[in-house]
C-alpha positions as CSV (number, residue, x, y, z in Angstrom):
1,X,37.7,155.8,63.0
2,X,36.5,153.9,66.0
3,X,36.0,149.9,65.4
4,X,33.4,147.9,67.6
5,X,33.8,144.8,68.9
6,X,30.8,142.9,67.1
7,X,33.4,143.1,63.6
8,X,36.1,141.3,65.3
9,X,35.5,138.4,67.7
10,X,39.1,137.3,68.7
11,X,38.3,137.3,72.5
12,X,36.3,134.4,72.0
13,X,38.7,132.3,69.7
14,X,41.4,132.8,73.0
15,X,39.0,131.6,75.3
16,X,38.3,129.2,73.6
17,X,42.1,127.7,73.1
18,X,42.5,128.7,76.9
19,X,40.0,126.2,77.7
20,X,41.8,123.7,76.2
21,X,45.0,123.7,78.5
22,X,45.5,121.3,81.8
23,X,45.1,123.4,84.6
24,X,48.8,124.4,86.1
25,X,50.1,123.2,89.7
26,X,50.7,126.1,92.2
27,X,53.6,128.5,91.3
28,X,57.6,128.0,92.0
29,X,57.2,124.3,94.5
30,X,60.2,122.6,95.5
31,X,61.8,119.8,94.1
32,X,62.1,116.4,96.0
33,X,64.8,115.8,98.6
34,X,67.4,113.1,97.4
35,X,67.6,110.1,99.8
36,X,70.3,109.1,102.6
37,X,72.2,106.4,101.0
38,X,72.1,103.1,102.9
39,X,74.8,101.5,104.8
40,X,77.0,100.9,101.9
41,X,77.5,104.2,101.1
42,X,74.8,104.5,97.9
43,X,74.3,107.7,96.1
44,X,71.8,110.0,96.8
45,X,68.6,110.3,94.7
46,X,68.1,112.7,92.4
47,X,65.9,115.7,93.5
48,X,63.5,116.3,91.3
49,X,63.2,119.5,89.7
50,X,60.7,122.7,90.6
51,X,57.6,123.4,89.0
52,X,57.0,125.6,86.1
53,X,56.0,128.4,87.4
54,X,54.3,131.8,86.2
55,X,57.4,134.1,85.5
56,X,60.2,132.1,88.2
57,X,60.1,128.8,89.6
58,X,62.0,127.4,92.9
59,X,65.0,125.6,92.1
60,X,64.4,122.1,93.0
61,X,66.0,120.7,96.3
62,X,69.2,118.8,95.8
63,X,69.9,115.1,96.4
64,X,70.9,114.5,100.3
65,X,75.2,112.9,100.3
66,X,75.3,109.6,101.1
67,X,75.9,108.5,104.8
68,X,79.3,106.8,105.5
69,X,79.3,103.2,104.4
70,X,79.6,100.6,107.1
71,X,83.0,98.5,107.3
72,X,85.0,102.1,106.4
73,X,83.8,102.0,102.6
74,X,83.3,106.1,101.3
75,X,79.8,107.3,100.7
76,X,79.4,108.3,97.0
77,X,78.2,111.0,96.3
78,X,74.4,112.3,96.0
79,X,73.3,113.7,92.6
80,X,72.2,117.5,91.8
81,X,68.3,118.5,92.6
82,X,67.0,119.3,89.0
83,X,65.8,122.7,87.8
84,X,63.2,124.6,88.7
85,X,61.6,126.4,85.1
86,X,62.5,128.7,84.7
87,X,63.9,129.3,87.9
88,X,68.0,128.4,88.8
89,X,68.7,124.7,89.0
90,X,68.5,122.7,92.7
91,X,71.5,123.1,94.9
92,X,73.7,119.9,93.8
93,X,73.6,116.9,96.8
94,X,76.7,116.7,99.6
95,X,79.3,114.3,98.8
96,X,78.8,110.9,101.3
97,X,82.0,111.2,103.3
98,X,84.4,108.7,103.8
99,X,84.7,105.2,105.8
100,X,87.4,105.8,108.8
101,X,90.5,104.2,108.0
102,X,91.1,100.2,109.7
103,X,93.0,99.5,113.0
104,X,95.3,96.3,113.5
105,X,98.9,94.9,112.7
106,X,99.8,95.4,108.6
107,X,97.4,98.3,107.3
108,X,98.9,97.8,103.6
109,X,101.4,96.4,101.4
110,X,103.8,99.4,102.1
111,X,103.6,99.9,105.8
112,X,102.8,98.3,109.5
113,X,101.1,99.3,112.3
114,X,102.8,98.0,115.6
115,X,102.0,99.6,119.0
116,X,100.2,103.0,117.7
117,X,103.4,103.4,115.2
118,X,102.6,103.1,111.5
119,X,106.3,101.8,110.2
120,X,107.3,101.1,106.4
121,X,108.2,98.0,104.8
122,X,112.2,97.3,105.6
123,X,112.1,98.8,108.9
124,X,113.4,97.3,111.8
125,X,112.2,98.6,115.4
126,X,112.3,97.3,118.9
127,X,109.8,94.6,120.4
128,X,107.4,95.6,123.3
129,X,109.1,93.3,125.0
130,X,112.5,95.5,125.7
131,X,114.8,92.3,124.0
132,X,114.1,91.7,120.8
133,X,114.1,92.8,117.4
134,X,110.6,93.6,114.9
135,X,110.8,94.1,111.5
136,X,107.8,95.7,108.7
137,X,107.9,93.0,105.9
138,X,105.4,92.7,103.3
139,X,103.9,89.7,104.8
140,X,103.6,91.7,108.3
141,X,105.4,92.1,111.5
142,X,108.5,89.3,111.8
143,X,110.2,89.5,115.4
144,X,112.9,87.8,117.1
145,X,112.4,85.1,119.2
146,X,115.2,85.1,121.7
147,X,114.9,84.5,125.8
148,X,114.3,88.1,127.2
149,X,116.8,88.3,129.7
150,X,117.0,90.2,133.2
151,X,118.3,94.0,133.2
152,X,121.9,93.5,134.5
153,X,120.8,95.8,137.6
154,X,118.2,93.9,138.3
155,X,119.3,90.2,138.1
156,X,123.3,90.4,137.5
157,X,123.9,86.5,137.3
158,X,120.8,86.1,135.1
159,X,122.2,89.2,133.0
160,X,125.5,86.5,132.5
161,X,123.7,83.6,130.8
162,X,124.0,83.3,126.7
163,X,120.7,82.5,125.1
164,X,122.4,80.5,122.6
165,X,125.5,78.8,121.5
166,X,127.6,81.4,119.3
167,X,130.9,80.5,117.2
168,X,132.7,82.9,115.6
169,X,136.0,83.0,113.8
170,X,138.1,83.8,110.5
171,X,137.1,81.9,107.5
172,X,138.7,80.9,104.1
173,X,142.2,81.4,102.9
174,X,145.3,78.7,102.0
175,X,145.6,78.7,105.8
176,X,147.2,75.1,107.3
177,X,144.7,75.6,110.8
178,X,141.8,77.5,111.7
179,X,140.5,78.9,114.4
180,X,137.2,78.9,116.1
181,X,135.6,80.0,119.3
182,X,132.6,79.2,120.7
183,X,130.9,80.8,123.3
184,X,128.2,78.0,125.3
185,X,125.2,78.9,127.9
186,X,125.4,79.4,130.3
187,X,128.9,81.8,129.9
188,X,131.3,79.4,128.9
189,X,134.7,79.5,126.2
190,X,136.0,77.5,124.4
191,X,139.1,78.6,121.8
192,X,139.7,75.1,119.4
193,X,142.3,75.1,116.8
194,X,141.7,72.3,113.9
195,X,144.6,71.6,111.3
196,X,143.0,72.0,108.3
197,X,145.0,68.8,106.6
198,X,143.7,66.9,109.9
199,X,147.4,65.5,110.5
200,X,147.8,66.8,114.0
201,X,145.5,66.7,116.5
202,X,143.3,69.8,117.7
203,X,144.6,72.0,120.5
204,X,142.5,74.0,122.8
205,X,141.9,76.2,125.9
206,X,138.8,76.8,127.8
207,X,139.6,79.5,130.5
208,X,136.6,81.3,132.9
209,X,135.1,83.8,131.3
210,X,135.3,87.0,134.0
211,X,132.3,88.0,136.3
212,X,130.0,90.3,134.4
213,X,130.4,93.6,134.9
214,X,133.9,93.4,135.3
215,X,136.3,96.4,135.2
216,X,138.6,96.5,132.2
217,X,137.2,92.8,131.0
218,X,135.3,91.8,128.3
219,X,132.3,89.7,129.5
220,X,129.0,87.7,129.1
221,X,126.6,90.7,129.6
222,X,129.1,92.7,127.2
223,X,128.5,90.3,124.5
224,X,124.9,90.0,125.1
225,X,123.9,93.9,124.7
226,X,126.1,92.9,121.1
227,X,123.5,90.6,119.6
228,X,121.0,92.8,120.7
229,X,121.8,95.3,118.5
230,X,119.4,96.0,115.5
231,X,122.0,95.9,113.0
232,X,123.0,92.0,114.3
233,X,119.2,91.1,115.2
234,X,118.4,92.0,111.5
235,X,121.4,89.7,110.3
236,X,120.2,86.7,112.6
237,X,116.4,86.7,111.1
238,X,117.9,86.0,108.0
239,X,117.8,82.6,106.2
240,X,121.3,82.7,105.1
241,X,124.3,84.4,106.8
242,X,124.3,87.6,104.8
243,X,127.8,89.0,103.5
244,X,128.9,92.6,104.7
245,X,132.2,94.1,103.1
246,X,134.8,93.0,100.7
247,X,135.2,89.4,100.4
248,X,138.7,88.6,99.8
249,X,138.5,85.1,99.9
250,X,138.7,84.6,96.1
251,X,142.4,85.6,96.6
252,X,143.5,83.5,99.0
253,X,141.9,86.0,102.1
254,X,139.6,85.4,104.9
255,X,136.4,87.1,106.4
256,X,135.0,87.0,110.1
257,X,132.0,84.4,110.6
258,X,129.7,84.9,113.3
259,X,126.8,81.9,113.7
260,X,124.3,81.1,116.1
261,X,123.6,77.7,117.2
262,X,120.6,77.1,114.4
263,X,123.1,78.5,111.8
264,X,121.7,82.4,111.6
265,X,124.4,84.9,111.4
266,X,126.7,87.2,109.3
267,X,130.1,87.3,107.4
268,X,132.2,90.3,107.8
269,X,135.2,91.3,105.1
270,X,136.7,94.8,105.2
271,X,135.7,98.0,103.6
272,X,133.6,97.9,100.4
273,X,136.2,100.5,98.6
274,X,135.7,100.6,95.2
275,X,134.1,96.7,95.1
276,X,131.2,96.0,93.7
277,X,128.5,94.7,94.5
278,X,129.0,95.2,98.3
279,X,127.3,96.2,101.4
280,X,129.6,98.1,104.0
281,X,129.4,96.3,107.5
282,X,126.8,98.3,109.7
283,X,128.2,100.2,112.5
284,X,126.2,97.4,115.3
285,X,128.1,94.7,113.2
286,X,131.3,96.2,113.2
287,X,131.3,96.8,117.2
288,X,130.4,92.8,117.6
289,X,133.0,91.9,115.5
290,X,135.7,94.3,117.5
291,X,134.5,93.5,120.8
292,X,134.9,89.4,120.2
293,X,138.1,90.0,118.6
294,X,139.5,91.8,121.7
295,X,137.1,88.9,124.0
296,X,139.7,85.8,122.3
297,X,142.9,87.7,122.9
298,X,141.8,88.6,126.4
299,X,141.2,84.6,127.1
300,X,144.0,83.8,125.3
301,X,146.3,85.2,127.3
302,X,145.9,82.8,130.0
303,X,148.2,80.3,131.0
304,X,146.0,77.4,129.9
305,X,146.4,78.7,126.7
306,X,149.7,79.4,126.3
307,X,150.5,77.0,123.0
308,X,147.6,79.0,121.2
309,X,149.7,82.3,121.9
């Protein structure tokens, strides 16, 4: 049985809702491009989502990464374009990428940055200068301060002069005289030898140190490349004379002190062993120590210092 259309009018009632409905923007449009962040390395906007469309929207655009932030701060990162309806969702935005890292002396509280070299904290490295000693501490860069002096090739008799008055000698012990040496700029010895009940009077020599660069001597430019050694420039930039070795002065022993003029220097006892605490004397401490030993006993055996012997 055929039905007409005059018995049911449902065309019409559609129409009629139809009419009723905001008219729709164009199919599948693209979503809003996020924005650059600014100079301190904001976020990107948000891109907005796509349109609804028909059957598939566009996804929406995604949110543009922030630039890199002035004074080396990171860009953060822009936010995802939202979804297009019912299309996939906007591509998310590029992360902004970092700030470049600082230049200059201390980059950190672990490390230092001293001629293009990135050292850590404890460290101990030469100076530009060619004499003297640097150090990473966690304050900065600490260097020596001593009087650069002239390659011996170059200047031989400025190569001679001491940069500053040393002293060096045993120490401590039931000992009834001690003995000390002291070494004066600009290359003079002295050997003194004090009674330590002060009953007789002090006796001393003060023979000619040799030329430097002498054969099978012992001399100023000897001692000199000595100090310059890390191991004793590290010893002299501290406040007080730090201890290497066994110390067997608390039964009745002795231990080899070594002081500059402004009181900066070391004390060296013999091996560590089994002793505790104790730090074993580096290997630039331990050739100073020889080499001044073996300097005394080569003065001392000249005739003005016979009742020394």
């Amino acid at each position: 049985m055929r039905i007409s259309r005059a018995t049911f009018p449902l065309p019409l009632l559609l129409l009629t809702m139809v009419s009723s409905v905001p008219v729709l923007p164009a199919c599948g449009g693209s979503g809003t491009t996020g924005k650059d962040a600014g100079s301190d390395g904001g976020a990107g906007r948000t891109g907005t989502g796509g349109n609804i469309g028909g059957t598939e929207g566009s996804p929406g655009s995604g949110g543009a990464g922030g630039n890199r932030g002035t004074g080396g701060g990171a860009g953060r990162a822009g936010t995802g374009g939202g979804a297009g309806s019912p299309g996939s969702g906007g591509g998310a935005g590029s992360p902004g990428t970092g700030g470049g890292a600082g230049t200059g002396g201390t980059m950190g509280g672990s490390v230092c940055l001293y001629g293009g070299v990135t050292y850590t904290v404890g460290s101990a490295f030469a100076s530009s200068d060619g004499c003297n000693t640097c150090s990473c501490t966690t304050a900065g860069i600490l260097c020596t301060l001593r009087a650069c002096l002239p390659d011996a090739g170059t200047d031989a008799t400025a190569a001679c002069v001491l940069d500053a008055t040393y002293a060096f000698g045993e120490t401590g012990g039931h000992v009834i005289y001690e003995d000390l040496v002291t070494l004066t700029p600009p290359a003079a010895y002295q050997h003194r030898r004090r009674a330590t009940g002060g009953t007789t009077a002090d006796i001393m020599c003060v023979p000619a140190l040799p030329a430097c660069n002498s054969a099978n001597a012992i001399d100023v430019a000897d001692v000199l490349r000595d100090i310059a050694d890390p191991d004793v420039q590290r010893a002299l930039t501290a406040a007080t004379p730090p201890l290497y070795g066994n110390d067997p002065r608390a039964y009745d022993g002795s231990v080899f002190s070594f002081l500059r003029g402004d009181g900066r220097g070391f004390l060296a006892g013999g091996a560590c062993g089994a002793s505790t605490p104790c730090t074993e004397v580096p290997a630039g401490i331990a050739r100073l120590v020889t080499n001044l030993r073996a300097l005394d006993q080569q003065q001392l055996r000249d005739a003005s210092c016979a009742q020394l012997r």
